[in-house]
Backbone and ligand atoms as CSV (ligand in chain L), in Angstrom:
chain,resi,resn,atom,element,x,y,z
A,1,UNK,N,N,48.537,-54.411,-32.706
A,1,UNK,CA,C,48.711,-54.795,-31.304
A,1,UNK,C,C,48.227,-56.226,-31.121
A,2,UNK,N,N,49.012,-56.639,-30.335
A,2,UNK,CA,C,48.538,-58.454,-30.120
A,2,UNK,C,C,47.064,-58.026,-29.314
A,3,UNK,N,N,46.346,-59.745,-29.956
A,3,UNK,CA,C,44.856,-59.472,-29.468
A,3,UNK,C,C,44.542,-59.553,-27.845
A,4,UNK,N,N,46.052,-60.247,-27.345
A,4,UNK,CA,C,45.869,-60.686,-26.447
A,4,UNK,C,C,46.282,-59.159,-25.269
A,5,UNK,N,N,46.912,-58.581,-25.676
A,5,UNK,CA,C,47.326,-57.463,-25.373
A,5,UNK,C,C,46.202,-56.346,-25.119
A,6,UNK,N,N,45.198,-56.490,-25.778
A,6,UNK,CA,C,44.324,-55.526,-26.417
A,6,UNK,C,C,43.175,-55.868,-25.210
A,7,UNK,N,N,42.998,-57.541,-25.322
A,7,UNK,CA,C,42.449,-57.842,-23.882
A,7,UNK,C,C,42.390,-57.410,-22.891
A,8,UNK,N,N,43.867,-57.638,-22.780
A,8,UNK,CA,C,44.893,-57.234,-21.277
A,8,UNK,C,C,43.966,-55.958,-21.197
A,9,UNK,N,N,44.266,-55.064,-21.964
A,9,UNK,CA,C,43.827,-53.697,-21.627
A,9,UNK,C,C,42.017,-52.829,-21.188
A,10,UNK,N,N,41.472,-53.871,-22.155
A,10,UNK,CA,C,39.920,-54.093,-22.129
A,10,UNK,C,C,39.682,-54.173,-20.582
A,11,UNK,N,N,40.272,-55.863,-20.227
A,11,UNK,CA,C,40.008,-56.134,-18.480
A,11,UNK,C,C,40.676,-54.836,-17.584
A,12,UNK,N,N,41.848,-54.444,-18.115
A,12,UNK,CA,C,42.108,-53.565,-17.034
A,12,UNK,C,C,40.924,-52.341,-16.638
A,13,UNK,N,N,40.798,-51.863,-17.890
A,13,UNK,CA,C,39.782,-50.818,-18.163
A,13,UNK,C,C,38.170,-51.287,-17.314
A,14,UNK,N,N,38.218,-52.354,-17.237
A,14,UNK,CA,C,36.503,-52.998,-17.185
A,14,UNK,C,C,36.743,-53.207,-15.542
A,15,UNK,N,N,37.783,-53.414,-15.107
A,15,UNK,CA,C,38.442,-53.444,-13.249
A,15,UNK,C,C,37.456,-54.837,-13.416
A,16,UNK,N,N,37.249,-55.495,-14.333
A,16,UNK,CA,C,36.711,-56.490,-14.120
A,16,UNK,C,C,37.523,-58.156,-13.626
A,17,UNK,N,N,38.786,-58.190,-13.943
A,17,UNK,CA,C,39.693,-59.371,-13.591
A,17,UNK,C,C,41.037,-58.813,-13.954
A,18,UNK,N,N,41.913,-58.991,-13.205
A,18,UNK,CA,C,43.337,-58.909,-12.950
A,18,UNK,C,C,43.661,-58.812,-14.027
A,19,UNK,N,N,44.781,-58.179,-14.317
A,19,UNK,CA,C,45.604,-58.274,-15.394
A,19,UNK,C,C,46.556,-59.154,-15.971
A,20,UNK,N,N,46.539,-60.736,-16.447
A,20,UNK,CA,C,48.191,-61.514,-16.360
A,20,UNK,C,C,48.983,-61.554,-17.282
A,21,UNK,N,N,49.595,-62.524,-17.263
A,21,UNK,CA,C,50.498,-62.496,-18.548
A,21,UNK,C,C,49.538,-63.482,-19.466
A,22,UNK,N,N,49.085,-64.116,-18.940
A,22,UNK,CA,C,47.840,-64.890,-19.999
A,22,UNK,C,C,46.918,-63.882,-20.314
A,23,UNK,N,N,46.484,-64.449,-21.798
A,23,UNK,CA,C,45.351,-63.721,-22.476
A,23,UNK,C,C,44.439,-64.131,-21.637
A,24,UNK,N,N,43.467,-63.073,-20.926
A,24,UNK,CA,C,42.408,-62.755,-20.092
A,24,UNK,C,C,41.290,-63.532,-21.179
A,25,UNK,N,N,40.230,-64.032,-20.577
A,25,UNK,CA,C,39.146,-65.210,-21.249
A,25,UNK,C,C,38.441,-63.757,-21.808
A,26,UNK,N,N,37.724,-63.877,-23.161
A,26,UNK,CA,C,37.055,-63.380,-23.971
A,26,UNK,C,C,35.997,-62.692,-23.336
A,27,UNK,N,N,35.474,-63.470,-22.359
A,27,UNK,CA,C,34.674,-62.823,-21.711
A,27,UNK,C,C,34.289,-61.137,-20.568
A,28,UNK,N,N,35.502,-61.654,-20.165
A,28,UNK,CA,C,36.142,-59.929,-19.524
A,28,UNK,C,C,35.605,-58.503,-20.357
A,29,UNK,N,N,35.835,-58.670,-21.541
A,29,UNK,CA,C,35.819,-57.642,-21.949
A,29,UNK,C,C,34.360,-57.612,-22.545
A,30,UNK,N,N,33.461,-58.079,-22.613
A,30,UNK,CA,C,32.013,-58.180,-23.350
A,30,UNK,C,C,31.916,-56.926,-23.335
A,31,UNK,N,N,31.915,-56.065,-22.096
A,31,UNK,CA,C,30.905,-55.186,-22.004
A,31,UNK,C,C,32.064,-53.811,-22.568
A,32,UNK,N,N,32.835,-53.804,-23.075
A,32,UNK,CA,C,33.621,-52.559,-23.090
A,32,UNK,C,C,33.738,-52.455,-24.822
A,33,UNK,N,N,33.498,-51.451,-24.994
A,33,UNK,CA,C,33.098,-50.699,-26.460
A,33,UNK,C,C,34.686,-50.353,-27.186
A,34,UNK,N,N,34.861,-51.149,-27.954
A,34,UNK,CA,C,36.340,-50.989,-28.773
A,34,UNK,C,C,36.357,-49.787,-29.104
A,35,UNK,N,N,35.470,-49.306,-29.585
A,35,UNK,CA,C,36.816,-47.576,-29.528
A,35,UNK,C,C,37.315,-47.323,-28.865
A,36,UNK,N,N,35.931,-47.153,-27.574
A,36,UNK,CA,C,36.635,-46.714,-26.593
A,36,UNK,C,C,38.120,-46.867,-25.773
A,37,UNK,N,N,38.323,-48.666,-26.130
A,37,UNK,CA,C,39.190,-49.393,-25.622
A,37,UNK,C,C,40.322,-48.663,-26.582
A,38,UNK,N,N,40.564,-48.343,-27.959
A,38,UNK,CA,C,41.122,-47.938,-28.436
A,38,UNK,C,C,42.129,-46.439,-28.435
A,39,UNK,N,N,40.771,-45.752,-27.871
A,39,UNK,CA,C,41.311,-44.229,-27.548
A,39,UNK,C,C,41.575,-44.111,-26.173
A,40,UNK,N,N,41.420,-44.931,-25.379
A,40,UNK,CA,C,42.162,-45.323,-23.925
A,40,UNK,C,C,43.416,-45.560,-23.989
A,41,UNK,N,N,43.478,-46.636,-25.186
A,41,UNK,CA,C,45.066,-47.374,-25.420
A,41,UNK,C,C,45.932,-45.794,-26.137
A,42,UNK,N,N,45.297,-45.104,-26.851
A,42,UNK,CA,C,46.096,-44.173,-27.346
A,42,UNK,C,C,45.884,-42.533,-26.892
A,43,UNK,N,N,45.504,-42.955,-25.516
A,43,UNK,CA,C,45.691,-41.490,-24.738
A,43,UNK,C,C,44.687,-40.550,-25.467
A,44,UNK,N,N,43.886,-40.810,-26.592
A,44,UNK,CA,C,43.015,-39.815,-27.135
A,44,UNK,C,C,41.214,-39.640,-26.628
A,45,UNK,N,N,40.882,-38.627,-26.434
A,45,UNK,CA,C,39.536,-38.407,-26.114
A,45,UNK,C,C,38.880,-39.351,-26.976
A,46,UNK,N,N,37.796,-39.717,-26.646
A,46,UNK,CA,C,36.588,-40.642,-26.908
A,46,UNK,C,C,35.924,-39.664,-28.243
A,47,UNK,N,N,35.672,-38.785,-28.091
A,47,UNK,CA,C,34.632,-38.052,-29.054
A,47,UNK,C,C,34.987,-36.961,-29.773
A,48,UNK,N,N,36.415,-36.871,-29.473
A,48,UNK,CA,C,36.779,-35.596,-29.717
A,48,UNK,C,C,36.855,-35.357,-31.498
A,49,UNK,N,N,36.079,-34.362,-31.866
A,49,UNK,CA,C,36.231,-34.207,-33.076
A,49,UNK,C,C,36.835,-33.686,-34.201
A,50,UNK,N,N,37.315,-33.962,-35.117
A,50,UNK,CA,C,38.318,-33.922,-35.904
A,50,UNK,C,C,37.494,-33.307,-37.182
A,51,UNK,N,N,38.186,-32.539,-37.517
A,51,UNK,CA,C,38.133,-31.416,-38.680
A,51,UNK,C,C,36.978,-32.154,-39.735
A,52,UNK,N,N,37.921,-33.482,-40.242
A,52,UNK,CA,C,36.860,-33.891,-41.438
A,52,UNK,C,C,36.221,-35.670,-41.653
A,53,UNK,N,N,36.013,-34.942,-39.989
A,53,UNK,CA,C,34.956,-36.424,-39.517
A,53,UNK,C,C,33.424,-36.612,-40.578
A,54,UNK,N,N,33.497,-34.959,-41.496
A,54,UNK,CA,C,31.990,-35.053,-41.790
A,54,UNK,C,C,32.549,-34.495,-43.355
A,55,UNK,N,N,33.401,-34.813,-43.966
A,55,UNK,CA,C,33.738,-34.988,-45.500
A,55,UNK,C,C,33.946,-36.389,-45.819
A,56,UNK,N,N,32.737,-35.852,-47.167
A,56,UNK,CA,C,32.482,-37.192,-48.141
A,56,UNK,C,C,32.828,-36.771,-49.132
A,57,UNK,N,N,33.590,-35.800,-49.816
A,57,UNK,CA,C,33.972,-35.428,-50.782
A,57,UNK,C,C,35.335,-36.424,-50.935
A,58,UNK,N,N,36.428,-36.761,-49.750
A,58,UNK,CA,C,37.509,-37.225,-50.219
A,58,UNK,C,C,38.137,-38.470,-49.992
A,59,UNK,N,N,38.899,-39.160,-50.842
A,59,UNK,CA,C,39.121,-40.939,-51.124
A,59,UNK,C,C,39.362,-41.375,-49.622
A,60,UNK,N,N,39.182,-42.622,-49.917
A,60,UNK,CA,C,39.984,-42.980,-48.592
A,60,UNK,C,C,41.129,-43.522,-48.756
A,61,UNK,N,N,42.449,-43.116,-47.915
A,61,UNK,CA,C,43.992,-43.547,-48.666
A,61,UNK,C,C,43.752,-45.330,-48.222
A,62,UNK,N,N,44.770,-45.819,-49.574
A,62,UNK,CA,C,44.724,-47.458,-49.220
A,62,UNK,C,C,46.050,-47.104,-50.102
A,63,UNK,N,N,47.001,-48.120,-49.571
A,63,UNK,CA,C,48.401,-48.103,-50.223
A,63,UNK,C,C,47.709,-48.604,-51.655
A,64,UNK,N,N,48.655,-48.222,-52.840
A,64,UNK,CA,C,48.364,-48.859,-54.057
A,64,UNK,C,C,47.224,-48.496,-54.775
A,65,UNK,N,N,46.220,-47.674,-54.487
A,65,UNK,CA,C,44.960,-46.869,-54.688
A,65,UNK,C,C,45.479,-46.455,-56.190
A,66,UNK,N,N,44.387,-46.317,-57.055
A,66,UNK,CA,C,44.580,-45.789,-58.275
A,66,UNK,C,C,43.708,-45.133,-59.113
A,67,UNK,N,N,44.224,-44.274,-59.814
A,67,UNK,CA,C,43.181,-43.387,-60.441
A,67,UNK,C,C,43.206,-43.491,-61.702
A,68,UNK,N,N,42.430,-43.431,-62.811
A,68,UNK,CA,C,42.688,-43.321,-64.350
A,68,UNK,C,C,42.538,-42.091,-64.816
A,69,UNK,N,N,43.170,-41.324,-65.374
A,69,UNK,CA,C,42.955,-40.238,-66.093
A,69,UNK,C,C,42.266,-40.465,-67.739
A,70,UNK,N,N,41.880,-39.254,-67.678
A,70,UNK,CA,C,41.015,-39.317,-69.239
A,70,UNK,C,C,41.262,-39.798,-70.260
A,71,UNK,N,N,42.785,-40.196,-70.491
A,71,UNK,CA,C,43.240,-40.562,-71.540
A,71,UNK,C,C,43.969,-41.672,-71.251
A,72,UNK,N,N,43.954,-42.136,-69.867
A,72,UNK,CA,C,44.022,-43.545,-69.709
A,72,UNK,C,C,45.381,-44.085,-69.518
A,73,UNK,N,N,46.258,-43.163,-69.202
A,73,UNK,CA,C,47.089,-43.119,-67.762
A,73,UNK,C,C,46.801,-43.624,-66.412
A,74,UNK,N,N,47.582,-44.533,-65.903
A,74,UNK,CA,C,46.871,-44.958,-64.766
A,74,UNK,C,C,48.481,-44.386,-63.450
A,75,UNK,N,N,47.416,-43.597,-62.698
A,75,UNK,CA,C,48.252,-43.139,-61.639
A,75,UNK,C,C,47.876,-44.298,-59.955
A,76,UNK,N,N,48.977,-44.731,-59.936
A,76,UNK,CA,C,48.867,-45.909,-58.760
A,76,UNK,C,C,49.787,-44.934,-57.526
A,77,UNK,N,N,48.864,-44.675,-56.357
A,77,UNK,CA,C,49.879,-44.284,-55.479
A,77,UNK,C,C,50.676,-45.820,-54.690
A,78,UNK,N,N,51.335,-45.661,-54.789
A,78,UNK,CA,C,52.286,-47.052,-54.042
A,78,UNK,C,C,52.207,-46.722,-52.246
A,79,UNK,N,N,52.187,-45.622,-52.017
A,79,UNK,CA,C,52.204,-44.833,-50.611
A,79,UNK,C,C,52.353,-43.825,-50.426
A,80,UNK,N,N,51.727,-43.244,-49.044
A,80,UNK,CA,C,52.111,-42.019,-48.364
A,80,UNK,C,C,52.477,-42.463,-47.101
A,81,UNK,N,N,53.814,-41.623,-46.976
A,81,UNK,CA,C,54.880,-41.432,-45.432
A,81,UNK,C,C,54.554,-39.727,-45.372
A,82,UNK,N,N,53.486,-39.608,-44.121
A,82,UNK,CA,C,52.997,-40.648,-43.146
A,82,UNK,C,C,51.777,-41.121,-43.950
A,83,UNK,N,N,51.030,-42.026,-43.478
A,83,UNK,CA,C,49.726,-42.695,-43.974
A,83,UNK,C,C,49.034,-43.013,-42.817
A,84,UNK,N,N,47.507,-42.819,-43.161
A,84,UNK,CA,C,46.904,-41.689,-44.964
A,84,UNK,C,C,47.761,-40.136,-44.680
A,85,UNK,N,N,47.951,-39.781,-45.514
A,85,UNK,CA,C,48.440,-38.218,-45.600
A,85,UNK,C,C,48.336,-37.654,-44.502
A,86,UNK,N,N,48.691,-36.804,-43.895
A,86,UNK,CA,C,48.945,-35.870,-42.843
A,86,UNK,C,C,48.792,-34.419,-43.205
A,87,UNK,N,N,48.448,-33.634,-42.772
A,87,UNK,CA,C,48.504,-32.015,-42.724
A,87,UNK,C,C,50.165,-31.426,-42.276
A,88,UNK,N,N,50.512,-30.894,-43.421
A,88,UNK,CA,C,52.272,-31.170,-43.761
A,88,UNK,C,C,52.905,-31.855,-44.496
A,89,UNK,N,N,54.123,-31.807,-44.226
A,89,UNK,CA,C,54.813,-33.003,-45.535
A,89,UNK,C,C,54.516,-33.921,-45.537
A,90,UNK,N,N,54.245,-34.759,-46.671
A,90,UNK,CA,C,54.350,-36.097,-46.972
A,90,UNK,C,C,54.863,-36.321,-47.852
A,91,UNK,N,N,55.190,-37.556,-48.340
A,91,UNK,CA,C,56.266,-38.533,-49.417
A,91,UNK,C,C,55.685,-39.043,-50.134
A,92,UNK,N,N,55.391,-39.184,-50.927
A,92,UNK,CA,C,54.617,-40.194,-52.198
A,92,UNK,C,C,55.331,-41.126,-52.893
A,93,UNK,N,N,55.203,-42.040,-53.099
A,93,UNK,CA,C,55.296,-42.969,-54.127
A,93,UNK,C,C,54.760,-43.567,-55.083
A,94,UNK,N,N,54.527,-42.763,-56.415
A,94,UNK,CA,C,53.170,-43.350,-57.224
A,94,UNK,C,C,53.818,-43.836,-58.908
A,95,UNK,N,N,53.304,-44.610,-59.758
A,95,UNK,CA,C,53.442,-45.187,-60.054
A,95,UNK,C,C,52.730,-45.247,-61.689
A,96,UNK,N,N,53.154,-44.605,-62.303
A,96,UNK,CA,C,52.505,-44.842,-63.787
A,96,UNK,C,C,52.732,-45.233,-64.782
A,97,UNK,N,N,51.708,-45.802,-65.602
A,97,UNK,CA,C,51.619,-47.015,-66.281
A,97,UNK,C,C,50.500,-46.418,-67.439
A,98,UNK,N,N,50.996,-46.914,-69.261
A,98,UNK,CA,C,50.223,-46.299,-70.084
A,98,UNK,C,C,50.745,-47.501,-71.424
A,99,UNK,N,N,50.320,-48.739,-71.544
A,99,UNK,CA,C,49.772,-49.651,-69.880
A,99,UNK,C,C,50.564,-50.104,-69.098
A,100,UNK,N,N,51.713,-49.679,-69.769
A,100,UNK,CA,C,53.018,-50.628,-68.918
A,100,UNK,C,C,53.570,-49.690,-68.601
A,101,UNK,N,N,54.169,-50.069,-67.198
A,101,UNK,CA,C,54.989,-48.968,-66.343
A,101,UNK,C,C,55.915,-47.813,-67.463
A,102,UNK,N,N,55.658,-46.053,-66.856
A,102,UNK,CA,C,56.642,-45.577,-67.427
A,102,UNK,C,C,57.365,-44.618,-67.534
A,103,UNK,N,N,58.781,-45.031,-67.850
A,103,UNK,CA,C,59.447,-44.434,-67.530
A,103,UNK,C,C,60.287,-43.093,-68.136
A,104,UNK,N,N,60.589,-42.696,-67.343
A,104,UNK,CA,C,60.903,-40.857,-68.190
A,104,UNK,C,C,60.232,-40.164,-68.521
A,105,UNK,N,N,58.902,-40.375,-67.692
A,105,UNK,CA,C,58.076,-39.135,-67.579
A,105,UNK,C,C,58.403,-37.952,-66.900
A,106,UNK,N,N,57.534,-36.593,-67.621
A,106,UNK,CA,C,57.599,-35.598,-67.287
A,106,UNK,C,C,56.439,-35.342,-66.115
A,107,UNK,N,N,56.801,-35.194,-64.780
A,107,UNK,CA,C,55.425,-35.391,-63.769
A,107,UNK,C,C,55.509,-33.379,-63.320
A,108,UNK,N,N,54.208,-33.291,-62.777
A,108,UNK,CA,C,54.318,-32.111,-62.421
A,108,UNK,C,C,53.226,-32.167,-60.603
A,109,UNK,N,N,53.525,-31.431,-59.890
A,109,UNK,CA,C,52.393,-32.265,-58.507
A,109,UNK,C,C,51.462,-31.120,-57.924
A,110,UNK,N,N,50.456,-31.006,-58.050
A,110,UNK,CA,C,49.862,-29.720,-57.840
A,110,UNK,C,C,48.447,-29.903,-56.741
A,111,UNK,N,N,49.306,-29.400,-55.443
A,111,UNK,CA,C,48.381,-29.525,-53.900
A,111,UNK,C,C,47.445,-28.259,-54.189
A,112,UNK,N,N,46.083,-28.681,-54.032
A,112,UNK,CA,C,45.057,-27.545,-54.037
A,112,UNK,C,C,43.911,-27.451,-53.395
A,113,UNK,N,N,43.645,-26.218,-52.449
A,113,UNK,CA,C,42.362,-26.817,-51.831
A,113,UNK,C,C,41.462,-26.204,-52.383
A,114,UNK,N,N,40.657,-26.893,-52.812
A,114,UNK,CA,C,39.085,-26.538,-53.803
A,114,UNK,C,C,38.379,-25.448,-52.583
A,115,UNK,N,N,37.970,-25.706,-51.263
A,115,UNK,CA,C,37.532,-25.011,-50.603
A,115,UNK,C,C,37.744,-23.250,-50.510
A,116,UNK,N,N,39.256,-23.368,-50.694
A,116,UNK,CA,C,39.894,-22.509,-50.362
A,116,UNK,C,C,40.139,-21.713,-51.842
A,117,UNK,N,N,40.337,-22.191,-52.916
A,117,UNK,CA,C,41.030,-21.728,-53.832
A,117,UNK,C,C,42.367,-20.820,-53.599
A,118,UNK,N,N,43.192,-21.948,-53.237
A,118,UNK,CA,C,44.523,-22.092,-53.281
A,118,UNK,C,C,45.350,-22.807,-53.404
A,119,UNK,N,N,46.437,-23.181,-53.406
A,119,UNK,CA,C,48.033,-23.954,-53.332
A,119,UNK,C,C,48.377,-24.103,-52.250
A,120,UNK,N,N,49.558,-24.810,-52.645
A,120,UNK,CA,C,50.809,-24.522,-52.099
A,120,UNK,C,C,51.768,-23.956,-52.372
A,121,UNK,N,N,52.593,-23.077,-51.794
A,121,UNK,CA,C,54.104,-22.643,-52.729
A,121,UNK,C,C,55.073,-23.243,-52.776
A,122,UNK,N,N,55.062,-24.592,-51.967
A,122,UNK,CA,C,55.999,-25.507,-51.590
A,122,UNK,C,C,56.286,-26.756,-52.958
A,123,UNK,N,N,56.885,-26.734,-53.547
A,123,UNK,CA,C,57.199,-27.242,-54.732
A,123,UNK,C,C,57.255,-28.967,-54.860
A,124,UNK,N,N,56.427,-29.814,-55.151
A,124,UNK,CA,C,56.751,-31.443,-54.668
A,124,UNK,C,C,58.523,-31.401,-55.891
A,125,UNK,N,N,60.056,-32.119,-55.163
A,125,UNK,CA,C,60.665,-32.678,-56.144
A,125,UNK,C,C,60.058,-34.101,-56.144
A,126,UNK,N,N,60.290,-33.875,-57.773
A,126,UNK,CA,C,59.966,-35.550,-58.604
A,126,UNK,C,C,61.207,-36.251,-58.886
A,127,UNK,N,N,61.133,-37.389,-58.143
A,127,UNK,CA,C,62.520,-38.258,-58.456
A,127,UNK,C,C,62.181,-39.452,-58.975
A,128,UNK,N,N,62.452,-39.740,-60.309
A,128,UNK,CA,C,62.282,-41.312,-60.814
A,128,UNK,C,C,63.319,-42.211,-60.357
A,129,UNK,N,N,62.504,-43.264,-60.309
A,129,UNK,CA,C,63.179,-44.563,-59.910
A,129,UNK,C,C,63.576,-45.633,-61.182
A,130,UNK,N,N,62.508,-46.293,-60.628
A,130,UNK,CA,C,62.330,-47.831,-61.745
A,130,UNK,C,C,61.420,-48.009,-61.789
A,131,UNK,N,N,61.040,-48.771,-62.885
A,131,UNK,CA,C,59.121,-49.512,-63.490
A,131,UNK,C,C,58.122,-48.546,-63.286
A,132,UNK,N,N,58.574,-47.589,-63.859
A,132,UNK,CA,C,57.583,-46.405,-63.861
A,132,UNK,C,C,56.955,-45.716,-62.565
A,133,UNK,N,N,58.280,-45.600,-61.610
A,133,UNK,CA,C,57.869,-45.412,-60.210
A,133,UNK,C,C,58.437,-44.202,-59.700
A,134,UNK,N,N,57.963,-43.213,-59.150
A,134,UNK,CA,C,58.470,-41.741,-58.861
A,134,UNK,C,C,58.226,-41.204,-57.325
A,135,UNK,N,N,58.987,-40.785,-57.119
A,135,UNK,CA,C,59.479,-40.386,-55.517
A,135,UNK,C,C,58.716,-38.539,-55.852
A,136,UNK,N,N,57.378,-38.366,-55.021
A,136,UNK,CA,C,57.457,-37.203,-54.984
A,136,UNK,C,C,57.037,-36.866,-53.147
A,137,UNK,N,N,58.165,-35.434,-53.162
A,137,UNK,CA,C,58.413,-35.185,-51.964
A,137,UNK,C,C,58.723,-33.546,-51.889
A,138,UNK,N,N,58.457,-32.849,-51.144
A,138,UNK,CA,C,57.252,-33.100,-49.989
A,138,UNK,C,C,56.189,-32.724,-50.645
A,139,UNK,N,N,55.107,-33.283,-50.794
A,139,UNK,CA,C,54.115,-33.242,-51.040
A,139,UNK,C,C,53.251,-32.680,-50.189
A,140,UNK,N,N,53.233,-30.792,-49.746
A,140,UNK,CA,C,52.975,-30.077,-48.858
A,140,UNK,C,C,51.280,-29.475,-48.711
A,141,UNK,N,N,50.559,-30.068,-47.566
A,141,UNK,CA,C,49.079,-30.137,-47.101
A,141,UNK,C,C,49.317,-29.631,-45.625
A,142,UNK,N,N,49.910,-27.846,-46.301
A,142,UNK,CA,C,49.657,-27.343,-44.848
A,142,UNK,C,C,48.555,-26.746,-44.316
A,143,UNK,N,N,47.425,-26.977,-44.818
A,143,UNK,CA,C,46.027,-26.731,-44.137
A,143,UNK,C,C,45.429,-27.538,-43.733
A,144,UNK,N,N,44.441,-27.176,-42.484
A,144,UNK,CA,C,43.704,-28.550,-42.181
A,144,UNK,C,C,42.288,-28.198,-43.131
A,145,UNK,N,N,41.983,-29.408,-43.546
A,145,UNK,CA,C,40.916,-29.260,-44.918
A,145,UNK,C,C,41.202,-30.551,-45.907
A,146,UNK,N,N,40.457,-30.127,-47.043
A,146,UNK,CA,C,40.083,-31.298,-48.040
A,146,UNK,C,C,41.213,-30.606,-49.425
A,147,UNK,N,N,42.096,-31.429,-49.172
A,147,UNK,CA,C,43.282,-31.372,-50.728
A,147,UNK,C,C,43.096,-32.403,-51.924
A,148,UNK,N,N,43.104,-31.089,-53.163
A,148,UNK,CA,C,43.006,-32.425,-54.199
A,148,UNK,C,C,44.694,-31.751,-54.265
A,149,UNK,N,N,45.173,-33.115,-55.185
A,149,UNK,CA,C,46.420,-33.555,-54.893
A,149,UNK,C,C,47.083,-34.082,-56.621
A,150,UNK,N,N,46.401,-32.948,-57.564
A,150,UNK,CA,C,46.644,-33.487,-59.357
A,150,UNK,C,C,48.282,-33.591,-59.331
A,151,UNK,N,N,48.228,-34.680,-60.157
A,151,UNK,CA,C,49.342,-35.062,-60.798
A,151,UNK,C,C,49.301,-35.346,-61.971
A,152,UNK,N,N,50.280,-34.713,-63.158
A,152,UNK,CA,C,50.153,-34.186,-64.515
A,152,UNK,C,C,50.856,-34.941,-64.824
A,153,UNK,N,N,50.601,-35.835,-65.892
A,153,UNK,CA,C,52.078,-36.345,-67.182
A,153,UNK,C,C,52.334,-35.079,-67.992
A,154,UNK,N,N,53.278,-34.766,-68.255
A,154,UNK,CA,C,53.699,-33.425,-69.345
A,154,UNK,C,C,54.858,-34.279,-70.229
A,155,UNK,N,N,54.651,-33.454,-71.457
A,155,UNK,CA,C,55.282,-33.873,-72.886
A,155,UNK,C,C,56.502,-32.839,-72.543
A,156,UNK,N,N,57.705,-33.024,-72.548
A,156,UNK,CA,C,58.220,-31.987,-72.963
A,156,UNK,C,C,59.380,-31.837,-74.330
A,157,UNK,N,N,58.640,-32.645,-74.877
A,157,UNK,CA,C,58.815,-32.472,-75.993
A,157,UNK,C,C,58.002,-31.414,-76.913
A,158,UNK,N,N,56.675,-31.125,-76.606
A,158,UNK,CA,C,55.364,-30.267,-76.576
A,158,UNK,C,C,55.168,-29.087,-75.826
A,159,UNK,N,N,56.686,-28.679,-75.054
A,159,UNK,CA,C,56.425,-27.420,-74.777
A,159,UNK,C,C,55.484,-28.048,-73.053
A,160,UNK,N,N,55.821,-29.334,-72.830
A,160,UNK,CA,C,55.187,-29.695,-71.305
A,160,UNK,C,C,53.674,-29.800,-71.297
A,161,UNK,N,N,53.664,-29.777,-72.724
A,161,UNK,CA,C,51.775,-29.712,-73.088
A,161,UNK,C,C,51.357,-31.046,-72.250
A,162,UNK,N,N,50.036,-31.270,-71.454
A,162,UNK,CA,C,49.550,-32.323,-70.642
A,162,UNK,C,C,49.423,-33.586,-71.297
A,163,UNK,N,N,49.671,-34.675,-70.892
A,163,UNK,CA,C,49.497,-35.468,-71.557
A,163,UNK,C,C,47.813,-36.341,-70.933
A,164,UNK,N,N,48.176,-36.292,-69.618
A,164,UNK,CA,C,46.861,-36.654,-68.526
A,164,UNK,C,C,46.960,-36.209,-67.199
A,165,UNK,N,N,46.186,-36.514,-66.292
A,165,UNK,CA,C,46.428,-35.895,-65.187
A,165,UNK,C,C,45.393,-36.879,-64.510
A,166,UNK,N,N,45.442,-36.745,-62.930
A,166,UNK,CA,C,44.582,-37.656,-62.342
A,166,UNK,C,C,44.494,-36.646,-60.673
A,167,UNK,N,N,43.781,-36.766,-60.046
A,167,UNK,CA,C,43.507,-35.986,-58.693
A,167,UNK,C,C,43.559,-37.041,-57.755
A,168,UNK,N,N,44.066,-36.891,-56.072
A,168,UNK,CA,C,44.152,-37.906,-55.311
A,168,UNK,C,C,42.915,-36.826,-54.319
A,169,UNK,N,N,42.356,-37.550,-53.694
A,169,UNK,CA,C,41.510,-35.855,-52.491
A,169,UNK,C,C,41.753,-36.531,-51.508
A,170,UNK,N,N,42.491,-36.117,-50.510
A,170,UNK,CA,C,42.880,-36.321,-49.363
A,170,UNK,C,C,42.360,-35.314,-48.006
A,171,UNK,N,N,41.432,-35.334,-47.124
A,171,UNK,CA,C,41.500,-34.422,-46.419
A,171,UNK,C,C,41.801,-34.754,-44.805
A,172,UNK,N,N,42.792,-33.552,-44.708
A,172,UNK,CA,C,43.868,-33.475,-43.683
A,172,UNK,C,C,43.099,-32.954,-41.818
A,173,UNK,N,N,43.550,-33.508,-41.242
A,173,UNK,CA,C,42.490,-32.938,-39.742
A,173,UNK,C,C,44.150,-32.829,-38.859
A,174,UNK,N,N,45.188,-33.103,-39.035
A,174,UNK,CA,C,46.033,-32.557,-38.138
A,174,UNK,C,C,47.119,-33.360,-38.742
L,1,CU,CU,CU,43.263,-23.501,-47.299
């Protein structure tokens, strides 16, 4: 949102000076607490609390985030649609490299909540692209909770024997 916009909204909120089409002077808004200004701007309660306001167990999503597996596979998520992850489908785009991007891997995607000891039954399809880049979808987090999110290289030449694997932990509040 423009900063100047964000202003606009601060002063309105503060009934402290008119609203214009000029960015309102810096000052207007001193006294008004940006979240607050934030969850005003987006219709959401101030305090209202969310499932896993108080988990430290799981990553925080950043496009391009990456994990190494044990054997030194490197799993790069490129993104999640929506982002960070959502509770429900999401889209992945991740990205592996052993060291150089690659391609014609055997991927396998396995949503699990440790809490819970369970799945999903919802199957991610894996679609390769290019430069070692794979479309997995839907990537299904229909609980609200803390998902690890393994993703397997498999041989299948080996009978799909593992080659590495890496965990994303994502936890979902709506
Ligand atoms: Cu569950």
């Amino acid at each position: 949102m423009a900063a100047w916009f964000r202003s606009c909204v601060l002063a309105m909120i503060a009934s402290t000076a008119a609203c214009k089409d000029a960015p309102p002077a810096a000052s207007d808004a001193l006294d008004i607490d940006a979240v607050a200004a934030d969850a005003a701007i987006d219709a959401v309660p101030v305090d209202a609390p969310k499932f896993c306001d108080n988990e430290t167990r799981d990553d925080t999503y950043t496009p391009g985030m990456v994990k190494i597996g044990a054997n030194g596979y490197e799993f790069k998520l490129i993104s999640s649609t929506p982002a960070p992850p959502q509770k429900g489908n999401n889209a992945w785009v991740v990205q592996i490299s052993h060291p150089g991007p690659v391609d014609g891997a055997t991927l396998s995607v396995v949503p699990f909540m440790p809490d819970h000891g369970h799945g999903t039954a919802v199957v991610a399809v894996v679609t390769p692209t290019t430069n070692g880049t794979y479309n997995l979808s839907p990537v299904n987090l229909f609980m609200t909770g803390l998902w690890s999110v393994r993703i397997n290289v498999l041989d299948p030449a080996a009978g799909n024997a593992e080659l590495d694997h890496a965990a994303f932990l994502f936890c979902v509040s709506s």
